[in-house]
C-alpha positions in Angstrom: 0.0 0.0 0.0 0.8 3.9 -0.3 0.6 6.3 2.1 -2.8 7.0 0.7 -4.1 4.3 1.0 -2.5 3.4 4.7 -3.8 7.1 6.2 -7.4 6.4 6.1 -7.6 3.1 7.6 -5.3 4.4 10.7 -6.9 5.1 14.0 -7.7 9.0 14.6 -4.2 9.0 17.0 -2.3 6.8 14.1 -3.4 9.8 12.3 -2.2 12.5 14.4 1.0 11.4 14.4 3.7 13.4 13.4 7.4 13.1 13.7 9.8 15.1 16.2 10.3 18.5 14.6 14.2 18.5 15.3 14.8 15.0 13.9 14.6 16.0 9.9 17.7 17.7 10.3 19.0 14.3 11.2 21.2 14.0 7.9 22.8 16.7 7.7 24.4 16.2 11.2 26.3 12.9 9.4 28.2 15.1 6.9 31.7 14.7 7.3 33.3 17.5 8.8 29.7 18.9 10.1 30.5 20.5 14.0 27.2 19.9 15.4 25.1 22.3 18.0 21.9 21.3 16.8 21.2 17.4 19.1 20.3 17.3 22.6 23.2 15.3 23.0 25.4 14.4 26.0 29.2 14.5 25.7 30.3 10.9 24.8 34.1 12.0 26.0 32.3 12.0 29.6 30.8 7.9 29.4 32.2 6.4 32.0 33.4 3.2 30.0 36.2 1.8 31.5 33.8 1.4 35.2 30.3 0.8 32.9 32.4 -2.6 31.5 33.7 -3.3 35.0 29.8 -3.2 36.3 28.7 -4.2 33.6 30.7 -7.9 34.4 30.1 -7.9 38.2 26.3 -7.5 37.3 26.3 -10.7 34.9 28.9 -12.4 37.7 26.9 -11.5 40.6 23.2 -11.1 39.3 23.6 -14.0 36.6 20.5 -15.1 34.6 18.3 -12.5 36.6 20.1 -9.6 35.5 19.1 -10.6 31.5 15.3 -11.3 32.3 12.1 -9.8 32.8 11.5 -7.6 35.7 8.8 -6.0 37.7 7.2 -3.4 35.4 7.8 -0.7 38.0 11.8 -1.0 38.0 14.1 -2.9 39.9 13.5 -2.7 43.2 17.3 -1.4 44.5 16.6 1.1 41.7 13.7 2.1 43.1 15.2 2.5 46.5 18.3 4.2 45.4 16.3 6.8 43.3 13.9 7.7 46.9 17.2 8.2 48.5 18.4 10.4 45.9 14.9 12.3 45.9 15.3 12.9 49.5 19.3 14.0 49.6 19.7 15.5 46.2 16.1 17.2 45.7 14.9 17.1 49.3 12.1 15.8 48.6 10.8 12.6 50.7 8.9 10.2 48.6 7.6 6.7 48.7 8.7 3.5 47.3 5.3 3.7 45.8 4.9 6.9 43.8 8.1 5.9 41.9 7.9 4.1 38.1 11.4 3.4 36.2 10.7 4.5 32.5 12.3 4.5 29.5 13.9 7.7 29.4 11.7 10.6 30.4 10.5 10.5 27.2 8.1 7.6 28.1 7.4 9.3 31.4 5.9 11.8 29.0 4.3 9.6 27.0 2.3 7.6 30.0 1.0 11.3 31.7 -0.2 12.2 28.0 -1.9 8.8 28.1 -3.2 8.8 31.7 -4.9 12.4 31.6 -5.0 14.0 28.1 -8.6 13.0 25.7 -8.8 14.6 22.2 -9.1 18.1 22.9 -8.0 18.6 25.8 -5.3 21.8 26.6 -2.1 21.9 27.4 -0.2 24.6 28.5 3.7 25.0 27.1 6.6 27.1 27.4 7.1 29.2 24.4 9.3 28.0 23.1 9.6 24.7 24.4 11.2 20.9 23.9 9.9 19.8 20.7 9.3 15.9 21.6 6.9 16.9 24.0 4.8 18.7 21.3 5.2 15.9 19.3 3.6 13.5 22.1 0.9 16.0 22.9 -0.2 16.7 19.1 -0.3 12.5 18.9 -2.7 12.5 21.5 -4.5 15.4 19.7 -4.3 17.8 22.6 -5.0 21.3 22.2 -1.5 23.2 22.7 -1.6 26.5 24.3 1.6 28.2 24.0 2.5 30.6 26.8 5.2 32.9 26.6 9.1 32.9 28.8 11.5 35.8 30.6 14.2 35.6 32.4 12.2 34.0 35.7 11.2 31.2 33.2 7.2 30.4 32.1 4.8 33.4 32.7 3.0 32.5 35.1 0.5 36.0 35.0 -0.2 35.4 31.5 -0.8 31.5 32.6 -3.6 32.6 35.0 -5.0 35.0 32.7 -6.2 32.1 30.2 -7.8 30.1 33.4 -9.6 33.5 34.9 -11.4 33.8 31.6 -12.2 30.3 31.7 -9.9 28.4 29.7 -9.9 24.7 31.3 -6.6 23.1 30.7 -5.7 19.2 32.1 -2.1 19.8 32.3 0.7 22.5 31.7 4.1 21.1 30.6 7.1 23.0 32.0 11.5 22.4 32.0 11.8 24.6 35.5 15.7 24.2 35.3 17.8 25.3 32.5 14.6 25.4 30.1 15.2 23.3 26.7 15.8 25.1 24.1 16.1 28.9 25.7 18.3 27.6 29.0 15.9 29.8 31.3 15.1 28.9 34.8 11.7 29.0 36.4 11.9 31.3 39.4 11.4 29.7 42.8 7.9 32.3 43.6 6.6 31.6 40.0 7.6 27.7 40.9 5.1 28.1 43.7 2.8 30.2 42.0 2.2 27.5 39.5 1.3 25.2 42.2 -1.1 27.7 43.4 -3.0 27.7 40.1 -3.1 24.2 39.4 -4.8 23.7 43.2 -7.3 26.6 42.2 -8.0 25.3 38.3 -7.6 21.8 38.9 -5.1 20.8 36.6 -1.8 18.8 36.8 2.0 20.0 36.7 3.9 17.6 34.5 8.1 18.5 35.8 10.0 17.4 32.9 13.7 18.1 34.9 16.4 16.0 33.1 18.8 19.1 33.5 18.6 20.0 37.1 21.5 18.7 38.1 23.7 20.3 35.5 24.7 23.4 37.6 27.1 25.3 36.9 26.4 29.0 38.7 24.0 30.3 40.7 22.1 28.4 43.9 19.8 25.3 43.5 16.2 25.9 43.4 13.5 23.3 45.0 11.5 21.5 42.3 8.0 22.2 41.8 7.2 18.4 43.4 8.5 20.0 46.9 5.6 22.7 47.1 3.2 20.4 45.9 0.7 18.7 48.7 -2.2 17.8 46.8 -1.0 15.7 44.2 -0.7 17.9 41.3 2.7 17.3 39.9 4.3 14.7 38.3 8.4 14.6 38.4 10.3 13.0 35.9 13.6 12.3 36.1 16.5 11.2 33.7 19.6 9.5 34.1 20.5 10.4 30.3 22.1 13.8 30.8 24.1 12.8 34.1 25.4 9.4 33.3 24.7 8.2 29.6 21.8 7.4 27.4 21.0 3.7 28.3 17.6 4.9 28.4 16.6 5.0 32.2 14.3 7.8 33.6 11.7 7.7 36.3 8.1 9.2 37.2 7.6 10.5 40.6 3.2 11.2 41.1 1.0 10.2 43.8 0.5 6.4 44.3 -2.6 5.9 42.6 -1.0 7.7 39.8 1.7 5.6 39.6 -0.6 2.2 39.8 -2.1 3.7 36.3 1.3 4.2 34.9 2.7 0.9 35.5 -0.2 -1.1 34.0 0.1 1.4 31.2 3.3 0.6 30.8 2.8 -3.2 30.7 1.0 -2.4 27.1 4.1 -0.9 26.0 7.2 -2.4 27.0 6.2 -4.6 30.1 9.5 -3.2 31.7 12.7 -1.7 31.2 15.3 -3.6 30.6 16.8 -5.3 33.9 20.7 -5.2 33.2 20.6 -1.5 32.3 18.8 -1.0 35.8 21.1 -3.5 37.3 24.7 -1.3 36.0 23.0 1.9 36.9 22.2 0.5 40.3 26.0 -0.3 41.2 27.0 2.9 39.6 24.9 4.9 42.3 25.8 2.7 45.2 29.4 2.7 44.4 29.0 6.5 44.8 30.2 7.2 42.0 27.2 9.0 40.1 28.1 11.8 42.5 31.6 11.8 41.2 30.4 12.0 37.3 28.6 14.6 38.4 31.0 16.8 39.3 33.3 15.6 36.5 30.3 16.7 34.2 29.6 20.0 35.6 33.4 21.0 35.5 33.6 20.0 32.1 30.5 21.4 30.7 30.7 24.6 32.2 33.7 25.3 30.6 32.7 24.6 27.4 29.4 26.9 28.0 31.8 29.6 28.5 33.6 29.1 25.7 30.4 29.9 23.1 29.3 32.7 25.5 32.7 34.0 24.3 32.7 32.7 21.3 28.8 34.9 20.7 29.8 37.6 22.4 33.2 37.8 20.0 31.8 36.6 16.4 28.0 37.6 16.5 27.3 41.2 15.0 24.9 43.5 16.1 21.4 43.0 16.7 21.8 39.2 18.3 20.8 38.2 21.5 21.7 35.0 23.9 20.8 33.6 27.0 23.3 32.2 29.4 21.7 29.8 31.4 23.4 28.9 35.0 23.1 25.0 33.8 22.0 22.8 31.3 23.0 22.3 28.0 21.4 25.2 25.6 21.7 28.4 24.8 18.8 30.3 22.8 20.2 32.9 20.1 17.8 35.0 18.8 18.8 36.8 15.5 17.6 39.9 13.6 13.9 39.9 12.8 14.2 39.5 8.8 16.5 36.3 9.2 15.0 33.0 8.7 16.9 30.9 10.7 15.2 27.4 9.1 16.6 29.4 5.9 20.1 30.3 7.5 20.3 26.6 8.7 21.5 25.5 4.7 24.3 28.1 4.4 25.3 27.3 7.8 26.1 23.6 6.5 28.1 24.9 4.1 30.1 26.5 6.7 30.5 22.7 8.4 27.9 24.1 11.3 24.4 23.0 12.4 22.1 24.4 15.2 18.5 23.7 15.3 16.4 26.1 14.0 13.8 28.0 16.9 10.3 26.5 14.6 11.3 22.9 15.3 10.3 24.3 19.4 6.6 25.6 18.5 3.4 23.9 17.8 2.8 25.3 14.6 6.3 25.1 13.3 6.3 28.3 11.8 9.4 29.9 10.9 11.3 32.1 12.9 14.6 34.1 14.0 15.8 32.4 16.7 17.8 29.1 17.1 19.4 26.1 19.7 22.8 26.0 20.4 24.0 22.7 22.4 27.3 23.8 24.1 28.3 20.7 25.4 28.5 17.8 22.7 31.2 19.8 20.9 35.1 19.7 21.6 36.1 23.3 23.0 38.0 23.8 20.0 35.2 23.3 17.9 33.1 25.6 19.7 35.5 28.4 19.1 35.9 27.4 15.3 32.2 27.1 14.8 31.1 30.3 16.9 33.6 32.1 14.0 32.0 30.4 11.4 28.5 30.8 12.7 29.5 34.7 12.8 30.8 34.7 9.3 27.3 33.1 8.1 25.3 35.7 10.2 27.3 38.8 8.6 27.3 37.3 5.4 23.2 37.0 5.3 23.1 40.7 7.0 24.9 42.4 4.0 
């Protein structure tokens, strides 16, 4: 069959489907020579891999058959136990046993909220501009997106409350409160609370995507939104992706009852994670030495974000504008007005560059003048040979 022929026997959601915006750029990241600012990448030079292969063989010594079969749905249970403690030492947040579910990345921790609380047509409040395989999820599940609008305390929470005083019923707002992907922005510790405020007022849940909180660099730690919540209201998802590696291991923190939804939704899509990857990451916390990676990251990565910030501040002309985020791993450039930047993106290969172009991070797509940096996937020297090059592209389409 075609594709026209295929579309109208799919379900309404098979339908809705569409593809993460930033992924069609995909290609052009392979090209030899390409230095690459456009993926969401972690720095593979900062894999553990010497200690992941020497866990990796005391798992399969110690663990044996166990560690390569099913598991409980929910996550391994020393996982589960090691990510409360965590909670409670790293977030300060106490939590039970029972409002935690191991997930496939946060990713899927997105996916299950979507699929426990959104029906077609329900809203959903974003960041503008905000991470793109969210939107993705959300349109799949043919949600109604309201986009509101960021500054420099992170999602505006005013505006937010405008939409519900008028009567705008929305089931859920998405939100990045630390080091916002793509802009870098932090959500502000009395918006933080205010948001919790509104959702106990409008009755509507707080899904706290926060794979990034623990990339600090500057500045003091803010509580996440899950420690002023006491009704229920948000669900926390963590990652291990940006902090340790991809091996695709995140968890959902929600009330219990929540949680007993999510794991039978879960059976339906994977029936668990996998049990060695759970097993390695396991050890690698109770040898203490997630902790150390930590640290090694957040040396490493802050350097390299102040290499672009110099890097922008030396090769961009006027009329540009950055943020520069305390943590994470974006910066948000936003360009003159009559640049395209899914236009500039082309010449910019030529140069040997990529970024990600600011339409992939809207719901409609539609083009604009601002872009994603990643500052941390990139080789120092890299970033200071692509900021020039990126400058020479900008000057070169301002003539």
């Amino acid at each position: 069959m075609v594709a026209d022929q295929i579309i109208p026997l799919l379900s309404p959601m098979g339908q809705a489907l569409q593809p993460i915006a930033i992924r069609k750029y995909q290609p052009y990241l392979s090209r030899p020579g390409v230095i690459s600012f456009a993926g969401g990448w972690p720095s593979p030079e900062m894999f553990p891999l010497e200690l992941v292969a020497e866990i990796s063989r005391q798992v399969l010594l110690e663990e044996g058959g166990t560690a390569l079969q099913y598991g409980a749905t929910q996550g391994h249970p020393p996982l589960i136990r090691a990510i409360v403690d965590r909670m409670g030492a790293v977030q300060e947040v106490v939590v039970g046993e029972k409002q935690i579910c191991v997930t496939a990345g946060a990713q899927q921790g997105i996916y299950l909220a979507a699929l426990l609380l959104l029906a077609p047509g329900d809203f959903v409040a974003v960041e503008a501009p905000t991470f793109s395989g969210a939107l993705s999820v959300f349109k799949g599940f043919q949600a109604q997106i309201l986009s509101i609008p960021l500054d420099d305390q992170g999602l505006q929470t005013d505006v937010l409350e405008g939409h519900l005083a008028v009567g705008r019923r929305i089931k859920m707002v998405y939100t990045i409160p630390d080091f916002q992907n793509p802009t870098g922005r932090t959500l502000s510790a009395s918006r933080r609370q205010a948001l919790v405020d509104l959702a106990e007022r409008y009755d509507f849940f707080i899904l706290e995507d926060a794979p990034y909180s623990e990339l600090r660099y500057g500045g003091r730690p803010l509580p996440p939104i899950l420690s002023f919540d006491r009704g229920g209201r948000v669900i926390f998802l963590g990652s291990f992706s940006k902090v340790f590696a991809p091996l695709r291991l995140g968890w959902m923190v929600a009330s219990s009852d929540l949680i007993d939804r999510a794991i039978i939704a879960k059976q339906g899509i994977d029936l668990c994670c996998p049990s060695l990857t759970q097993a390695i990451m396991t050890h690698f916390i109770g040898g203490g030495h997630l902790e150390t990676q930590i640290e090694r990251i957040r040396a490493y990565y802050g350097s390299k974000r102040e290499v672009m910030l110099a890097g922008l501040d030396r090769h961009l002309p006027a009329g540009c504008e950055w943020t520069s985020p305390e943590g994470g791993m974006f910066i948000w450039v936003t360009l003159p007005e009559l640049l395209n930047t899914d236009q500039l993106f082309f010449p910019a290969i030529e140069e040997k560059i990529a970024f990600v172009p600011g339409s992939a991070f809207y719901p409609d797509e539609k083009p604009c003048s601002a872009l994603r940096l990643n500052f941390v996937s990139a080789s120092p020297d890299d970033i200071s040979r692509g900021m020039a090059a990126f400058g020479r592209v900008l000057k070169a389409e301002l003539v």
